[in-house]
C-alpha positions in Angstrom: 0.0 0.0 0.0 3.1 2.4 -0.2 2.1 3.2 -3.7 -1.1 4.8 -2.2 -2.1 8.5 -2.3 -4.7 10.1 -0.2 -7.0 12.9 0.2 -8.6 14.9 3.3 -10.4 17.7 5.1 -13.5 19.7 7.3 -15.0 23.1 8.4 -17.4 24.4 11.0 -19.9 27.7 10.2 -19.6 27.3 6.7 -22.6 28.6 5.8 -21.8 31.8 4.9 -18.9 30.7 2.7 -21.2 28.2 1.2 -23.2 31.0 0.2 -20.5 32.8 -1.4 -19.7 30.2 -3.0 -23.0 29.5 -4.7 -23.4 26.0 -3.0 -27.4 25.1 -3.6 -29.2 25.5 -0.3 -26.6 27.5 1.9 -28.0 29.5 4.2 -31.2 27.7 4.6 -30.0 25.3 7.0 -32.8 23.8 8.8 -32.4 23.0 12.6 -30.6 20.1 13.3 -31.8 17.0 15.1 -30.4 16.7 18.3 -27.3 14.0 18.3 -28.1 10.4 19.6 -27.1 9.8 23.2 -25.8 6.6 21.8 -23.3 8.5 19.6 -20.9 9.6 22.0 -16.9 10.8 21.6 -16.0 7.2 22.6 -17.9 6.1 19.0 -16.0 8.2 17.1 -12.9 7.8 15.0 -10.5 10.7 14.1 -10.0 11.7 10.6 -6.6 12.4 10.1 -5.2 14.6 7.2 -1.7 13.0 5.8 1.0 14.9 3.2 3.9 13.1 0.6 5.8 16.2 -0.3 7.5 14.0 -3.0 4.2 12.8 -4.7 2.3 16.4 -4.0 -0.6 14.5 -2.2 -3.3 13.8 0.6 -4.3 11.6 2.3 -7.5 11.0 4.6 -7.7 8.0 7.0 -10.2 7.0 9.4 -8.9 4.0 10.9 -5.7 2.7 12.2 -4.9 0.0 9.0 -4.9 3.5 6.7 -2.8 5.6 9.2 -0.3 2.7 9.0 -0.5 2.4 5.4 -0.1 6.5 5.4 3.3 6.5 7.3 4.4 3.3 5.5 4.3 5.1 2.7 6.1 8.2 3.8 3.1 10.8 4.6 3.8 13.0 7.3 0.7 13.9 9.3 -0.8 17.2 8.3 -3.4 17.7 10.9 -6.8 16.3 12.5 -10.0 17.0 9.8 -12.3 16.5 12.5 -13.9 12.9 14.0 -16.8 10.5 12.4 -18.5 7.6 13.6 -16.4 4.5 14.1 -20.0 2.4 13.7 -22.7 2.7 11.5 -25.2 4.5 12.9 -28.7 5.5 11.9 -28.3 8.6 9.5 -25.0 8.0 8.5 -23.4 6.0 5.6 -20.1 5.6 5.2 -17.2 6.9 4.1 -15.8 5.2 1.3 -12.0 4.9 0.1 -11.2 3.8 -3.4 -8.0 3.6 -5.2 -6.5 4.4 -8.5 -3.8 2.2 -9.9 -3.2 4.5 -12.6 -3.3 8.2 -11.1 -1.4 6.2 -7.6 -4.7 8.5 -6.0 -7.0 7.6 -2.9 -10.6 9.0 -2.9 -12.7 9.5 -0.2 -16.3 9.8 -0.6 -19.6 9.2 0.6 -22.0 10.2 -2.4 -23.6 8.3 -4.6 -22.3 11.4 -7.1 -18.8 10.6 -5.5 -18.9 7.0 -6.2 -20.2 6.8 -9.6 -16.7 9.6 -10.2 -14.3 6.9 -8.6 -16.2 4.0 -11.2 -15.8 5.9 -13.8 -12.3 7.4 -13.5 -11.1 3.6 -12.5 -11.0 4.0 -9.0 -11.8 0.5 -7.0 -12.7 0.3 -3.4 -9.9 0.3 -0.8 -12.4 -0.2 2.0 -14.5 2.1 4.7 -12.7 5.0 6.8 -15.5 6.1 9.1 -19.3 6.6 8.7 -20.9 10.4 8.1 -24.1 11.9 8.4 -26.3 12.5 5.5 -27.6 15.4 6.8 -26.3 18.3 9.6 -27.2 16.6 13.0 -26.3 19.0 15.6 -22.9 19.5 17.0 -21.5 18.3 12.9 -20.3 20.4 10.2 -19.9 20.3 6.7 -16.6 17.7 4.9 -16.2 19.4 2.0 -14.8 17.5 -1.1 -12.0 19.1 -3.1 -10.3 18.8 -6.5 -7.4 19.6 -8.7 -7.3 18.9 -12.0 -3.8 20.2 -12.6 -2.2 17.8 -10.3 -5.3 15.2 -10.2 -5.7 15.2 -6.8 -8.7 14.9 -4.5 -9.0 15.8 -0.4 -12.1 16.0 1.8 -11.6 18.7 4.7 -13.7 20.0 7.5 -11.2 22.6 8.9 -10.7 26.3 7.9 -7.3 25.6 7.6 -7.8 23.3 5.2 -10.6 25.0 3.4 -7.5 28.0 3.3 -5.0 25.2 1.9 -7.1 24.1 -0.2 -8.1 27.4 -2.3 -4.1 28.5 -1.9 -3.0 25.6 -4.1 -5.6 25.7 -6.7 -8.1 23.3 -5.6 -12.0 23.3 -6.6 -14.8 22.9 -4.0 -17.1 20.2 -5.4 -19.8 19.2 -2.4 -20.0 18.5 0.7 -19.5 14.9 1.4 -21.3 14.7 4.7 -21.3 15.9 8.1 -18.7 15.0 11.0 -18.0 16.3 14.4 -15.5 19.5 14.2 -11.9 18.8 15.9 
């Protein structure tokens, strides 16, 4: 798995920016269900944000196996996106990783428009980082999906910093991937 690339990221309040952005339905958030008492911060799995300066890439992992595979293959950890559900849960689905022989690229999503992309570009499925909520369940925000065409990279982030990173080095918001609790 040192061949692999990743992708990664979050943000909290991003309504306005949403806005700005001309994302469909920012700004008419409606009030959020209140979160399950059964999803607590012991069911919840860190998503981590991983770097390879030498291939120019990211890398999200939600799970142990993937942050071994991420320092195996020389990524240097970049920062904590934010945290998801370690379990499936009612509301959520998961978080899928695929994997792209040919561009070396990881791929995180969890939309169905997300997945039908990785088919078609020739991704295949690496496995299951986490599970997200469809929908803004109180005490989430937004992981935003993100893409470069130049250097054919992908990253989901939920942090400002990475929103910030993201826009510096030429990357494209595409949607929102799901909702996750904020770091």
């Amino acid at each position: 798995m040192n061949r692999r690339r990743p992708v990664g990221m979050l943000l909290a309040g991003m309504t306005t920016i949403a806005a700005g952005l001309g994302l469909a339905g920012a700004g008419t958030a409606q009030a959020a269900p209140a979160e399950p008492a059964a999803v607590a911060a012991a069911a919840r799995t860190p998503l981590f944000l991983w770097w390879n300066a030498a291939r120019g890439d990211n890398f999200t992992s939600g799970n142990a196996a993937e942050e071994q595979s991420a320092i195996a293959a020389n990524y240097s950890l970049a920062r904590q996106e934010g945290s998801a559900l370690a379990t499936q849960d009612p509301g959520t689905v998961p978080l899928y990783l695929f994997w792209s022989d040919s561009r070396e690229d990881n791929f995180s999503t969890a939309t169905t428009a997300g997945i039908d992309s990785a088919h078609a570009a020739g991704y295949t499925l690496a496995g299951i980082e986490a599970y997200v909520y469809t929908s803004q369940v109180s005490g989430t925000v937004p992981l935003y999906q993100f893409w470069n065409g130049a250097l054919g990279d992908n990253f989901v982030t939920a942090t400002q910093a990475g929103i910030n990173s993201a826009f510096a080095a030429g990357y494209s918001l595409v949607r929102v991937e799901g909702y996750v609790y904020p770091v």
